[in-house]
N, C-alpha and C positions, 0 to 999 in steps of 0.2 A: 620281137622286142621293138618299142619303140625308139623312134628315131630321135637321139638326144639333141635337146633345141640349144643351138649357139647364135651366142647375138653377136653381132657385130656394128661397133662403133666407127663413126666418122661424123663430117662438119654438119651443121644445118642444112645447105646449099650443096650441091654437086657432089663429084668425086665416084658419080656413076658407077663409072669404068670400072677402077681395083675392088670397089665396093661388091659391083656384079662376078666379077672373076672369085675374090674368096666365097663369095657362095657358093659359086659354079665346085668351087675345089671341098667344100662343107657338104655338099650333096652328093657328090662324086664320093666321098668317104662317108655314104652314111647319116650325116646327121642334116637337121632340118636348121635353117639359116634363118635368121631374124634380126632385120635391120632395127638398129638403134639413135637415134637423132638427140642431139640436145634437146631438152624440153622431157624426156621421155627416162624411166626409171628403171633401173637394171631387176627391184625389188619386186615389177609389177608382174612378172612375169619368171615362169619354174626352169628358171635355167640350169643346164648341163655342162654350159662351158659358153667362153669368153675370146673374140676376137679384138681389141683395137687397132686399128691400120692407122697406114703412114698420112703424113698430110704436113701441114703448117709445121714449123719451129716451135718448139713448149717456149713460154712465155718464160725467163730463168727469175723471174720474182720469185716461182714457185721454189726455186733451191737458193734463195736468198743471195744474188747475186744481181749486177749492172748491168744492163744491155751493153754489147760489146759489137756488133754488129746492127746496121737497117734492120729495125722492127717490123714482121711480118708475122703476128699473131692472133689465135684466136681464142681469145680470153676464154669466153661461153663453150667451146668445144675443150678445152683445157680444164674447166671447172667440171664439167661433164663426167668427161672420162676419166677424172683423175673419182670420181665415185664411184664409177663402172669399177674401177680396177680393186681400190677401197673393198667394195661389196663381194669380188672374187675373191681375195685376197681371205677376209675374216669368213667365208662360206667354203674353202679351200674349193674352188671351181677350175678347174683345168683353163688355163690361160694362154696363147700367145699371143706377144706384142711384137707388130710390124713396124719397123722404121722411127718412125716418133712415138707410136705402140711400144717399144723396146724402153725410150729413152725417158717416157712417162713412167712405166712402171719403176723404173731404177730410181729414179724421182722422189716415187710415192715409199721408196721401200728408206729413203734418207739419203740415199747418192747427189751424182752433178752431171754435169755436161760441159763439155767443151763446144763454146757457140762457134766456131769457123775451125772446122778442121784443113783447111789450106795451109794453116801455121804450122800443123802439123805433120803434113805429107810429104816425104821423102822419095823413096821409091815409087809411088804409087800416083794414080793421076786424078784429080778433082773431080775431072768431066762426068757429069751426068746421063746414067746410060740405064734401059731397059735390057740392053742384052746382057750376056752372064761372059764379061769382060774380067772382071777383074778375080783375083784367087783370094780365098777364102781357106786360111788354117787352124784345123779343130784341134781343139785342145786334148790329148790323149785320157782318155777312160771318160770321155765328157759323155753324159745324155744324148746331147744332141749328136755329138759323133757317132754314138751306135744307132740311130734314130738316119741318119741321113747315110751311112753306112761309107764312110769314107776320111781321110785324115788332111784331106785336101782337092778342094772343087770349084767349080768356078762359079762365078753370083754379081748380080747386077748393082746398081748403086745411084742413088736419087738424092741421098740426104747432106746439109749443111753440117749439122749439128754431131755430136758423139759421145760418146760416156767415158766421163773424165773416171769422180771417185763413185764406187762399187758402192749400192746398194746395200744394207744389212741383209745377208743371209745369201746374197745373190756371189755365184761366182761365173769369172771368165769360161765362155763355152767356147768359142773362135777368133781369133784377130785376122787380120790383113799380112801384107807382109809390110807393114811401115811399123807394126805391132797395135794398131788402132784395134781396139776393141767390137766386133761386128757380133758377140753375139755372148747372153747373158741369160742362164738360169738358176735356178734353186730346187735343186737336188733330195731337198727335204721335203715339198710337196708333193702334191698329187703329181701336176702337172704343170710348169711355171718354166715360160721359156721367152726370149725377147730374139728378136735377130734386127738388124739392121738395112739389110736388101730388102729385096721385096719378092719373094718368091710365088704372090700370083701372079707376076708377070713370067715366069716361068714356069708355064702348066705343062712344058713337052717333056721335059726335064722330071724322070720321076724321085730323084733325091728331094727336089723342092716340095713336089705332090707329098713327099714323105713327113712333111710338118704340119700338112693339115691333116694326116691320116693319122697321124700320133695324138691330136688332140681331140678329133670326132672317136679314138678309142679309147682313149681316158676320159671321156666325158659320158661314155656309157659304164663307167664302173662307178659305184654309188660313192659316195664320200664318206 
């Protein structure tokens, strides 16, 4: 059987690092990795399924909303991927969105975002960390809870931004324990998942390896 080709989105410039690791974790399960760059079209190529990774803050023009926070955007990678996701979306291609990958898709599907989650962290600590610090609680009978096989684990945390209002069709898959929303899918696709961490930085961990092995095998099953 062929190996099912998934692309993977991120900025024009850099971002090597996580870019290289979800392939690493795309070929490790199977399927064949294919970087995607602004400039470059989800249509031109016979895709199987769909990665966008984390990076910059979404621009919130796109959910009709003020800058409330220092603007650090990128427009061009924004404009991008919000048609990578578009093109899964109406081709039902097995999906998951990483970190601003999560908060784009919720976006595109009519949701919002909350641009400084500091306002809203109670219990829980802002700081930006690669390690799997902070606890992560799945929503009971969720996908992704029988998918990462656990009702609570721990997960890393990089991102500013968060998902205020839900998506049409998307529901709550995990929150935090402050109740912030860490993870978002749609249960009536193929494959459509969003999470908030970043689980290439956790490749020892094979819960994490468990999100890329769910979407390199939904991406070998036709549509």
């Amino acid at each position: 059987m062929a190996r099912p080709l998934i692309a993977i989105t991120g900025p024009g410039r850099g971002a090597i690092g996580p870019r290289s690791l979800v392939a690493m974790a795309i070929r490790l399960h199977g399927g064949e990795p294919l970087q995607l760059r602004p400039g470059q079209y989800a249509h031109d190529h016979p895709l199987d399924g769909v990665v966008i990774t984390g990076g910059h803050d979404v621009n919130p023009v796109l959910y009709a909303a003020e800058p409330e926070v220092e603007p650090r955007y990128d427009e061009q990678r924004d404009h991008f991927e919000r048609a990578v996701i578009e093109y899964a979306l109406e081709h039902d291609l097995p999906l998951l969105g990483i970190c601003r990958g999560a908060q784009l898709l919720n976006i595109v599907r009519g949701g919002s975002l909350f641009q400084d989650l500091r306002l809203h962290r109670k219990q829980t600590s802002h700081r930006r960390t690669i390690l799997p610090l902070k606890t992560l609680l799945l929503e009971p009978g969720s996908t992704l809870g029988q998918q990462m096989a656990c009702s609570r684990c721990r997960i890393n945390s990089l991102h500013n931004q968060g998902i205020d209002r839900l998506g049409n069709g998307l529901k709550v898959a995990a929150r935090d324990l402050d109740g912030i929303v860490q993870a978002i899918e749609d249960p009536r696709a193929r494959h459509l998942l969003g999470v908030q961490w970043h689980p290439e930085f956790l490749p020892y961990l094979p819960r994490q390896l468990a999100l890329f092995a769910g979407l390199v095998a939904a991406s070998r099953v036709q549509g």
